[in-house]
TORLO-573979 format. One record per residue: x, y, z of N, C-alpha, C in turn. Coordinates in steps of 0.05 Angstrom, whole numbers, plus 32768, in hexadecimal, padded with zeros to 4 digits. Last residue first. Example, Ala and Ser with C-alpha at 12.3 -4.5 7.8 and 13.67 -1.06 7.14 Angstrom:
81017FD3808E81117FEB808F81028001809D;81087F8E809C80F67FA6809C81087FBE809C;
***
This chain:
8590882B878C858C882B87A3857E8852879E;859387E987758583880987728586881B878C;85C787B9877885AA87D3878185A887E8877E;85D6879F873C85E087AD875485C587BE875A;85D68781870A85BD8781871C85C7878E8740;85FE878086E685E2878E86E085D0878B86F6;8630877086F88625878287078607879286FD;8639874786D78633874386EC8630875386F8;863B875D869B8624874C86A1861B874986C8;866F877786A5864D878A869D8636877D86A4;8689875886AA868F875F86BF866B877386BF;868A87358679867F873086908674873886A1;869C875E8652867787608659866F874B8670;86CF8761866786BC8780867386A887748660;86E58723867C86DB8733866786D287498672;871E871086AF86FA871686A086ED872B8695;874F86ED868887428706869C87278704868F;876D86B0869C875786BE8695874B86DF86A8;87A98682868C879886A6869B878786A98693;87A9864B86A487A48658869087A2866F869B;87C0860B86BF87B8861F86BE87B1863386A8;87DF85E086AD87BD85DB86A887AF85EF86B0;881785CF86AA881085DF868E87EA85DD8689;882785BF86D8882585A586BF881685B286A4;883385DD86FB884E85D386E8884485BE86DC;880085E28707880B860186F1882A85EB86E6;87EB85BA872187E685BB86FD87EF85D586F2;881185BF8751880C85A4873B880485B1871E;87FB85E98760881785E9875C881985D78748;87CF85D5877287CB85EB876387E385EB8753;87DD85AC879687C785A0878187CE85BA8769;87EE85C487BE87FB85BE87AA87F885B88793;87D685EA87E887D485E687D287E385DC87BD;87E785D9881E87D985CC881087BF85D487F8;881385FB8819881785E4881887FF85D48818;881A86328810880A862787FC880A86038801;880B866288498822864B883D880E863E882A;87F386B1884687F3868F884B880F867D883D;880586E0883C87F386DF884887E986B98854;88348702883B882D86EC8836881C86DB8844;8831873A8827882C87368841883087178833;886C877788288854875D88148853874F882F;888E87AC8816888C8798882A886A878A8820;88D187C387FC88B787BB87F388AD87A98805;88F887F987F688EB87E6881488D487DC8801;892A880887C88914880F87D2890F87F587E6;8959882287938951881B87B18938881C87C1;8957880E8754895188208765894E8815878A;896D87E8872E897B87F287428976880D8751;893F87CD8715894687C18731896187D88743;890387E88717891687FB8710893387E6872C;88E687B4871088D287D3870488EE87E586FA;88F4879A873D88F98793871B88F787A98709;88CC879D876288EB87A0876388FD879F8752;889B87A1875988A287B1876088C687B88760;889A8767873F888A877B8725889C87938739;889C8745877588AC874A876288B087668746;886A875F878C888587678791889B875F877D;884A8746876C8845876387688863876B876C;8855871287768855871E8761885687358754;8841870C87B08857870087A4886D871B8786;880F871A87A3881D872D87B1883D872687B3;880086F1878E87F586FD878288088719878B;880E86B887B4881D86BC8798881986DA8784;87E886C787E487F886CD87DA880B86D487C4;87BD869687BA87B886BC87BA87D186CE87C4;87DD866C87B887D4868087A187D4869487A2;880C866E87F287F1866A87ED87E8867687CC;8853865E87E58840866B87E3881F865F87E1;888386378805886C863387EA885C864F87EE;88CC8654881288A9864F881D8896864D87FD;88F1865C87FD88F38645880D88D28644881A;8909868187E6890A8686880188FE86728812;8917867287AA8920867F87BF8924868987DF;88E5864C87A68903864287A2891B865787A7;88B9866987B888C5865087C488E2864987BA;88B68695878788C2869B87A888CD867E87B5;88BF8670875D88DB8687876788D9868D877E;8886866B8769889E864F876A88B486648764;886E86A2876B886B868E877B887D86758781;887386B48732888686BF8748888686AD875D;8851868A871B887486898719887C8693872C;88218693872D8831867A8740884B86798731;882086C18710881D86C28738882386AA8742;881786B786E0882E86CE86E8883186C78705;87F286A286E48803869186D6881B869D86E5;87BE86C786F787C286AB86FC87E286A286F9;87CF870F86E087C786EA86DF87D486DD86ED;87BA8747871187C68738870A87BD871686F9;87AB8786871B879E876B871A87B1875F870E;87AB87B7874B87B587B1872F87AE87908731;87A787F8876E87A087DC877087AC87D58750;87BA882687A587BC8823878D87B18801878B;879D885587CE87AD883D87CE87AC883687B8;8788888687DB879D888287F487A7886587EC;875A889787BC8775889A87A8878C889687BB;8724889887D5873A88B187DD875888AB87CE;8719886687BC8711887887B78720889487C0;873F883E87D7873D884587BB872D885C87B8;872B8844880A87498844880B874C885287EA;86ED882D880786F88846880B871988588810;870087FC87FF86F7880787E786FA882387F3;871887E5882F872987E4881F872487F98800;86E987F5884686F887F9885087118807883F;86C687CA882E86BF87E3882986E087F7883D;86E68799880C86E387A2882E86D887C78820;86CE878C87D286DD878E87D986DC879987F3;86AE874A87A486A4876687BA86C3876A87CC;86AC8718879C86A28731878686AA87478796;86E786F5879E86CE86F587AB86CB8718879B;871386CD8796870086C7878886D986E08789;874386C987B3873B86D587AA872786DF8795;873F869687CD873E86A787D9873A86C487CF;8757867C87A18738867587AB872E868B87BF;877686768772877686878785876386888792;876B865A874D876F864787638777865E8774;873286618721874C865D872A874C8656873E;86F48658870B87098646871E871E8645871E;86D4869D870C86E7868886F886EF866C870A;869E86B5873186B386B7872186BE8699871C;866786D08722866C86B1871E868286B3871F;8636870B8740865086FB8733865886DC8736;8619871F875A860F87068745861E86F98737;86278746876F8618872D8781861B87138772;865C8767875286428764874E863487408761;868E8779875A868B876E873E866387678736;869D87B2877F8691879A8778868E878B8761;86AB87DC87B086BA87D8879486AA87B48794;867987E987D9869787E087D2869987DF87B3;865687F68812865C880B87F8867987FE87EE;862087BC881A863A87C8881D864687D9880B;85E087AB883385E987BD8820860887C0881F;85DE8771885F85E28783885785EB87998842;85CF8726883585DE8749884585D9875C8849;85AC870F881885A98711883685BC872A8846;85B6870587DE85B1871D87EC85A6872B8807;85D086D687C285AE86D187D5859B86F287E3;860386E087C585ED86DA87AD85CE86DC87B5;861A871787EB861186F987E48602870187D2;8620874F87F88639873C88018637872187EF;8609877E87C98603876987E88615875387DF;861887C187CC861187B087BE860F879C87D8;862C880687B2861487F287CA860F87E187BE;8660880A878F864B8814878F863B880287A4;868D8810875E8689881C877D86718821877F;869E87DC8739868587EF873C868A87F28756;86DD87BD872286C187BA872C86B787D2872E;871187C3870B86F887C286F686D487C08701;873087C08735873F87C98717872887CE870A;871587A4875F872587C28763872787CF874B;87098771875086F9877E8758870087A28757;871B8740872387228765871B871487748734;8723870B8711870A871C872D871787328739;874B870986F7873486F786ED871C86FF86FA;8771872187098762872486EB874E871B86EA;877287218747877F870B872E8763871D871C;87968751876E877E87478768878287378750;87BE877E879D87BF8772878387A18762878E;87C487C287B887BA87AB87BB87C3879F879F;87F487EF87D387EF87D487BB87D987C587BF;8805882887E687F9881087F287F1880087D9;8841884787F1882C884087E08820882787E8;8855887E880F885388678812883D885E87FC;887C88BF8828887588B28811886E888C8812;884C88E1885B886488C78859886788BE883D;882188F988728839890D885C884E88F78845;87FC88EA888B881588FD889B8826890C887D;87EC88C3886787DB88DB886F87ED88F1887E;8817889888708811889F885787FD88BA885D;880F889088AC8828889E889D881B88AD888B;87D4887988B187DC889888BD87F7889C88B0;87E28850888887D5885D888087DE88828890;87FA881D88A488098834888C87F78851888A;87CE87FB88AE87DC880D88CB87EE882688BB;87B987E9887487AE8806889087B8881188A5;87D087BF886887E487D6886287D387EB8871;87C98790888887E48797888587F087B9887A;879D878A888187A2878788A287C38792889A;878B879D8855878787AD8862879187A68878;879B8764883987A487798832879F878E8845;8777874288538797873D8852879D8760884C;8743874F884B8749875C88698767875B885F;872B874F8819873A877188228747876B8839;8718872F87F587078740880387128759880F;874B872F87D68735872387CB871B872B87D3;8790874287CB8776874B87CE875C873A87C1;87CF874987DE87B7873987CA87A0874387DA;87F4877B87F187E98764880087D6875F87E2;882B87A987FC881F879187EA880F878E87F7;884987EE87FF884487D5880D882987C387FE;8883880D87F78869880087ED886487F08804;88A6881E881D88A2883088038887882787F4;88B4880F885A88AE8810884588A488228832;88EC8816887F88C98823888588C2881A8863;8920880288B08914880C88A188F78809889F;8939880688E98937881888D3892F881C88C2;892987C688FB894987C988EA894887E488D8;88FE87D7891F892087C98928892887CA891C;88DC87EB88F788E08800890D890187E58910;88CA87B888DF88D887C488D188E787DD88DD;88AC87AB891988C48795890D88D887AC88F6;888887CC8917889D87C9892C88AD87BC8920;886987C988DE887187DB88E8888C87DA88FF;8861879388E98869879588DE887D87B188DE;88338795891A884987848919885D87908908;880D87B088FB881787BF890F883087B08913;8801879188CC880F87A888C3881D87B688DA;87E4876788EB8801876488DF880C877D88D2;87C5877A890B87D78773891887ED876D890D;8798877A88EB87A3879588EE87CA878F88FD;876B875A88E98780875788D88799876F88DC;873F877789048755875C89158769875988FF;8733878F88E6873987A388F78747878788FC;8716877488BF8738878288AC873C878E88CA;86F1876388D98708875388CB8718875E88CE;86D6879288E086DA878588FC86F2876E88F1;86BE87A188AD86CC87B188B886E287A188CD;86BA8769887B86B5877E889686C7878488A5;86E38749885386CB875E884D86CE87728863;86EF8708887286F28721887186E38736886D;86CC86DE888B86EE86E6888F86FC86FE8886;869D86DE88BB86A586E5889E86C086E688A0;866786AE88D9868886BF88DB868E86C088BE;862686B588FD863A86B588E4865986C088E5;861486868937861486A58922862C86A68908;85E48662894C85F08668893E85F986848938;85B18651897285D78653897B85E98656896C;8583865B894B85858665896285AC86658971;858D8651890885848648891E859386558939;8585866C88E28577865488E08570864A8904;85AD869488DD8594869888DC857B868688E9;85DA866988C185DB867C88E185BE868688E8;85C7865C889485CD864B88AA85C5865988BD;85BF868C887985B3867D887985B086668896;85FF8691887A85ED86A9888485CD86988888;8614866588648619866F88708603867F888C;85F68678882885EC865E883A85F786608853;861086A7881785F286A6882285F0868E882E;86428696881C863E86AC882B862286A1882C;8648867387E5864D8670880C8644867E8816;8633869C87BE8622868987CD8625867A87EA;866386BA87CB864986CB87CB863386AD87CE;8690869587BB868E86A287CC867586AF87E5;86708667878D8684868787968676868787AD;8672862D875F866D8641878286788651877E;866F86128732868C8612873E868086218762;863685E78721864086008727866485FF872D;861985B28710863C85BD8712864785DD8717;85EB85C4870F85EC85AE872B861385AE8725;85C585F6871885D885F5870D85EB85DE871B;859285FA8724859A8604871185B485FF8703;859585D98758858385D58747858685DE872A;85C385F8877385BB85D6876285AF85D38753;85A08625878185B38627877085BF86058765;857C860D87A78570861A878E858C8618877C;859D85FA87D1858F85E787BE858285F487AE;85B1862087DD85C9861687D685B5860087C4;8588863F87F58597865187DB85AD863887CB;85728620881E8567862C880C8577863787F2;85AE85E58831859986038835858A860C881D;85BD85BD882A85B885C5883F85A985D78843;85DD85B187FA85C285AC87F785B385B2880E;860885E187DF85FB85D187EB85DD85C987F4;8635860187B1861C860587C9861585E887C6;865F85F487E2864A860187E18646860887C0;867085B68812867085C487EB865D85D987EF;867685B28850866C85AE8832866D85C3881D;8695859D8899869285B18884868185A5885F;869C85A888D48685859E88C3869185AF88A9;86D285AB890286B985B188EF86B785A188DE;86FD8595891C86E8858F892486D5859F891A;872F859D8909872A85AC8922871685A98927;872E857A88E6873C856F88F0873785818916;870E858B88BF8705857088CD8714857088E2;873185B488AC871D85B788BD8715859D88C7;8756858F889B876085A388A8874385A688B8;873385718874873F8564887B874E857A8899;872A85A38846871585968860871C8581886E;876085AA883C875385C28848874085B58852;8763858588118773857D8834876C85988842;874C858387E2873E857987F88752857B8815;874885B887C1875685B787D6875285AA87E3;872285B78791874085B68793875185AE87AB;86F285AF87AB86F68598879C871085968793;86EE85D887C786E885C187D286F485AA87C2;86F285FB879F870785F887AD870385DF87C5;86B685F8877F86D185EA877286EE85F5878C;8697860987B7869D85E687A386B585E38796;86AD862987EC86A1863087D186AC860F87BF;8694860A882A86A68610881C86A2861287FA;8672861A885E866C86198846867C861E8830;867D85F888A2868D86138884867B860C886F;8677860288DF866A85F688C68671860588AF;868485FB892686878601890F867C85F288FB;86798600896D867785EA8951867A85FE893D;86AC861189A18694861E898C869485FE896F;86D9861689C586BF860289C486AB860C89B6;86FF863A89B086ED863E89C586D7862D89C1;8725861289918735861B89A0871A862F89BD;86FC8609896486FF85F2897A870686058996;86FC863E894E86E4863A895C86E7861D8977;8732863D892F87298654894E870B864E8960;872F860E8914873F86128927873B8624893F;8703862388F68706861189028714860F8916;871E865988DF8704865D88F486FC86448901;8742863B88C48747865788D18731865E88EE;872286258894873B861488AC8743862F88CA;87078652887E86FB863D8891871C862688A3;873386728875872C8676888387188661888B;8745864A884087568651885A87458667886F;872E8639881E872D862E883487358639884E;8722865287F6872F864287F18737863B880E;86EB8668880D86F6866987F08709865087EE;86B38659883886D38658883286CE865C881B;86828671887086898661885486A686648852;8667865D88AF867586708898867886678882;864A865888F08648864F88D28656866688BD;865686428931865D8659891D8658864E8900;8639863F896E863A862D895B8645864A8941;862C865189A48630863B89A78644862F898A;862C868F89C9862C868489AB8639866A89A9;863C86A789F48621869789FA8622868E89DF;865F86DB89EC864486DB89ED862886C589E9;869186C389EB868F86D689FF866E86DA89FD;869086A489B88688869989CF868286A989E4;869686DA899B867886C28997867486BD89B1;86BF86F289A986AE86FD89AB869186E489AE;86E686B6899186E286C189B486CD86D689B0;86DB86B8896286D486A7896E86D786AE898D;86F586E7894C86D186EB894F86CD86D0895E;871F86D68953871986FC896B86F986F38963;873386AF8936873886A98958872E86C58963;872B86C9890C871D86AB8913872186AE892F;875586F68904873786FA8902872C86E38903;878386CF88FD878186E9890C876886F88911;877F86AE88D2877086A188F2877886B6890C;878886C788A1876886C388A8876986B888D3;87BC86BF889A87B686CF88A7879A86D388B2;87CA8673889287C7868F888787BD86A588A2;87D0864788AE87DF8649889987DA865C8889;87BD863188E987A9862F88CA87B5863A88B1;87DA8649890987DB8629890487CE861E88EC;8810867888E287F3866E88F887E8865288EF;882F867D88C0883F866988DB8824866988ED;8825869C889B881A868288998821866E88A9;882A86D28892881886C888A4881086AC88A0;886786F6889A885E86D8888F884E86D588A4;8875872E886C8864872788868862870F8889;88B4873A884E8899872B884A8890872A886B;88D5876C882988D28759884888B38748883B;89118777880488F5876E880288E787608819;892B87AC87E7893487A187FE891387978800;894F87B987A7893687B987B9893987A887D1;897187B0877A897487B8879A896287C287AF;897987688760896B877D876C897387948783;8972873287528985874E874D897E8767874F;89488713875E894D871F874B895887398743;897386EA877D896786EA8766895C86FE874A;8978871487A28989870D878C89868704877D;893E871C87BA8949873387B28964872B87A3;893A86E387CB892F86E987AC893C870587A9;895A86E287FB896386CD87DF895186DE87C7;894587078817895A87148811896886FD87F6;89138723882B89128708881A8931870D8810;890B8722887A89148733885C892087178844;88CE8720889A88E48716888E88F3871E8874;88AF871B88D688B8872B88B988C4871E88AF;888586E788F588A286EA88EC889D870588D1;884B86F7891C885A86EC8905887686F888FE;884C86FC8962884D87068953886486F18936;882586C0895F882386E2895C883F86ED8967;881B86898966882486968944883386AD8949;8807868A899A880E866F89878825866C8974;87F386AE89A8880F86AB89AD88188699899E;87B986B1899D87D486B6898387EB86BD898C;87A586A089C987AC869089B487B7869589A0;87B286DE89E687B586BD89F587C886A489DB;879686FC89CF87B186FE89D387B986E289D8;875E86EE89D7876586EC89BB877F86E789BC;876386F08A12875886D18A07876386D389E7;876787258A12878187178A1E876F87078A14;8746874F89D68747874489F68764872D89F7;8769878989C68765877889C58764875E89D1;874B87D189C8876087BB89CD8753879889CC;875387F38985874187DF8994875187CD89AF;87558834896F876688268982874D881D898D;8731885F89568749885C894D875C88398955;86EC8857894C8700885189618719884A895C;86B78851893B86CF8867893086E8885F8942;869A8807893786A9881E893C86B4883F8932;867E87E5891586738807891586858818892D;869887B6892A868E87C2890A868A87DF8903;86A187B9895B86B187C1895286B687BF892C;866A87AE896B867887C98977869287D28961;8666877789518652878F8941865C87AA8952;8682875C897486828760895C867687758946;8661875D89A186798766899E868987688984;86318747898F86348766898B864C876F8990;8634871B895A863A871D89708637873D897D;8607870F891C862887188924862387188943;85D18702891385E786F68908860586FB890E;85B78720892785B08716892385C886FC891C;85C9875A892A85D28742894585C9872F8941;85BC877A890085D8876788FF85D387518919;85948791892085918781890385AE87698900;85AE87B0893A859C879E893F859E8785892C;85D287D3892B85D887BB893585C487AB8938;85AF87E988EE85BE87F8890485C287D48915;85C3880C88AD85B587EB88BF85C487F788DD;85AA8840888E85C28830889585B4881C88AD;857E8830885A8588883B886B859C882C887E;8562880F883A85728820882685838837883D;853787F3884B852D880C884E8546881B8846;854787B6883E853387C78838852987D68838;857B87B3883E857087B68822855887BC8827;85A587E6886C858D87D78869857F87D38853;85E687F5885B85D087FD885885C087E1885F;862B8804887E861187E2887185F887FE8872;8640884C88718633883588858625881E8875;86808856884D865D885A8853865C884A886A;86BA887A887786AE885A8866868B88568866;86D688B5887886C088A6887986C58885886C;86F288E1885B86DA88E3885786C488C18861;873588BD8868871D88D28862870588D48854;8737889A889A873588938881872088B1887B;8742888F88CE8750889A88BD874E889A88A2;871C886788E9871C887F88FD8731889788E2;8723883E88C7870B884C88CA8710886888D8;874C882188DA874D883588C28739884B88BE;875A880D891E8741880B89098749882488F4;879187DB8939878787FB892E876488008917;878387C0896F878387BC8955877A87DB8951;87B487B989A187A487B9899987A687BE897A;87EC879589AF87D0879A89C387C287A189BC;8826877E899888118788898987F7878289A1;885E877C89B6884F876889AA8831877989A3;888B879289D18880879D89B88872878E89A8;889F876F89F48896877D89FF888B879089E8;88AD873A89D48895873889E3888A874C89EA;88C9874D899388C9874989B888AD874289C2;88C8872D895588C0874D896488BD873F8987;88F68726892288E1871D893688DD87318952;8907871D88EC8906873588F988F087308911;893386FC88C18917870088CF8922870F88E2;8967871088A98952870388988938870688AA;899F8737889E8989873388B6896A872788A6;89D1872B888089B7873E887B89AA872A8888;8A19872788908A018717888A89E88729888D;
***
């Protein structure tokens, strides 16, 4: 019988978070200040972030440890199950050997509440009463809900509209841990009621959550902002599953040859494949994957260049692979992956040629998606379905070559079904976005 999950001891349970930063050659720029075009130094940030949070933004620091209160509550989950997909590797006849990371046994049903439960203890550790963020497709506001009850913090999501309007049991989840949550954009703030005004059916992105969000936190004195991914201090708490992973694949000998994750801001992907990285620099043959939907190309077709997180341009400057502030993207149901701008982290991975990326359709990612469920018995989240897919594409490529392919699965799709619903009723479509979109939405990147 082939060893299906791979569960890791108590005494090799994951203590700290590795930062990439300390190994990434030549550097990750520094956030610039938009108004003096220079690097922002903490101050400025404390405005809105925690400084324990802002230490480990601008760290160099190879090795974070990580406090016992964080350890505490991702006993819950931590360490997540490996798991070798050994029904779909017959399926598809294959001799590839295929593990999956499963981060969806956390109570919020993706990997996001690995970074919800470390900035919500920093907050509270500093007198921070109240957290304001936005959502894509939800799963990090259910994520940050959960972690903010769990330290008596109020919460408030600005969840992007048309996934509000797909996913209602995502605010039903947060209600449930006791946030506030609305459509963005909304009528609550400056940017959310200008953009009404112009556009009272908008769909939302990402980039407008963000500014109202940011907005919020600003507003008022016991507030500060939580992001789920993009920043440095994310993809560093995301780290736990490639280190996990690592041990787990260390117990049965083996090491991978690829390694997957979907890509929308960067942390999924980077929490899984950056611990790879010192190999891959040692010499190690390893390929790092990101995938991305066609439709929000950020890696395949975006601009390396300083740009700002939000529509409203309250951010800091960031050096990433971008589609542009001003971007609108499409309403698929990958909601999570919806967002213009890539973890500068993750963009400096691409630039030194240390990781490969490729975009995928819509249509293609919830087939592999219902083969995975009807093989291995778990729904896939969309954006999952995206890394779903790649792996398949990897094992197929040459099936009787031997190889380790490891993918993160980054969430359960169970409450997306709604999504599931209209691909088997033939109401999905692929759409990639045009290169004069992509022209249109970055005509206004800063001068810098």
């Amino acid at each position: 019988m082939r060893q299906k999950q791979i569960d890791l001891p108590a005494d090799r349970r994951i203590k700290r978070w590795y930062n990439v930063i300390a190994d990434i050659p030549n550097g990750v720029a520094p956030p610039l200040d938009p108004a003096t075009g220079q690097p922002i130094g903490p101050d400025k940030m404390g405005a809105i972030f925690p400084m324990g949070l802002l230490e480990q933004e601008m760290s160099g620091e190879r090795w974070i440890d990580i406090p016992e209160p964080v350890l505490d509550i991702w006993q819950i989950w931590r360490p997540s199950p490996l798991i070798r997909a050994t029904f779909l590797e017959d399926a598809l006849k294959t001799k590839s050997k295929i593990y999956y990371k499963y981060e969806g046994v956390s109570p919020s049903g993706s990997h996001k509440t690995n970074s919800a439960v470390a900035q919500a203890y920093f907050n509270q550790r500093e007198g921070v009463k109240r957290l304001a963020t936005e959502t894509g497709a939800g799963q990090w506001g259910c994520a940050l809900s959960f972690a903010a009850q769990k330290f008596g913090l109020e919460c408030k999501v600005y969840m992007v509209r048309v996934s509000y309007d797909q996913k209602p049991y995502r605010k039903v989840m947060m209600n449930t841990y006791g946030a506030e949550i609305v459509p963005s954009p909304s009528p609550d703030t400056p940017t959310g009621r200008a953009i009404l005004a112009k556009d009272p059916d908008t769909h939302g992105s990402l980039g407008i959550a963000i500014s109202e969000a940011l907005e919020d936190a600003v507003s008022r004195d016991d507030t500060k902002y939580a992001l789920g991914s993009v920043l440095n201090h994310v993809c560093l708490h995301q780290t736990v599953i490639g280190l996990e992973a690592k041990e787990q694949l260390a117990m049965v000998g083996d090491y991978p040859d690829v390694v997957i994750g979907c890509c929308g801001g960067g942390s999924n992907f980077a929490g899984l494949a950056s611990p790879f990285l010192p190999d891959k620099l040692a010499g190690r043959k390893i390929r790092l994957l990101g995938v991305e939907p066609t439709s929000c190309p950020t890696l395949t077709k975006g601009s390396f260049a300083y740009d700002f997180g939000d529509v409203s341009q309250r951010t800091p400057l960031l050096y990433m692979y971008t589609l542009g502030h001003d971007f609108m993207p499409p309403g698929i149901h990958a909601g999570g992956l919806r967002y213009h701008g890539m973890a500068p982290v993750i963009s400096a991975l691409m630039r030194e040629n240390l990781m490969e990326a490729t975009a995928l359709h819509q249509l293609e990612c919830f087939e592999a998606g219902t083969l995975f469920a009807r093989t291995e018995g778990i729904i896939p989240a969309p954006e999952s379905c995206h890394a779903v897919r790649a792996a398949i594409i990897e094992a197929t490529r040459e099936p009787d070559k031997p190889q380790t392919i490891l993918f993160n699965l980054s969430g359960h799709g169970l409450l997306d079904l709604a999504s599931y619903e209209k691909f088997f009723a033939g109401e999905l479509q692929n759409y990639a976005l045009p290169d004069e979109a992509i022209a249109e939405a970055t005509r206004n990147l800063p001068k810098l």
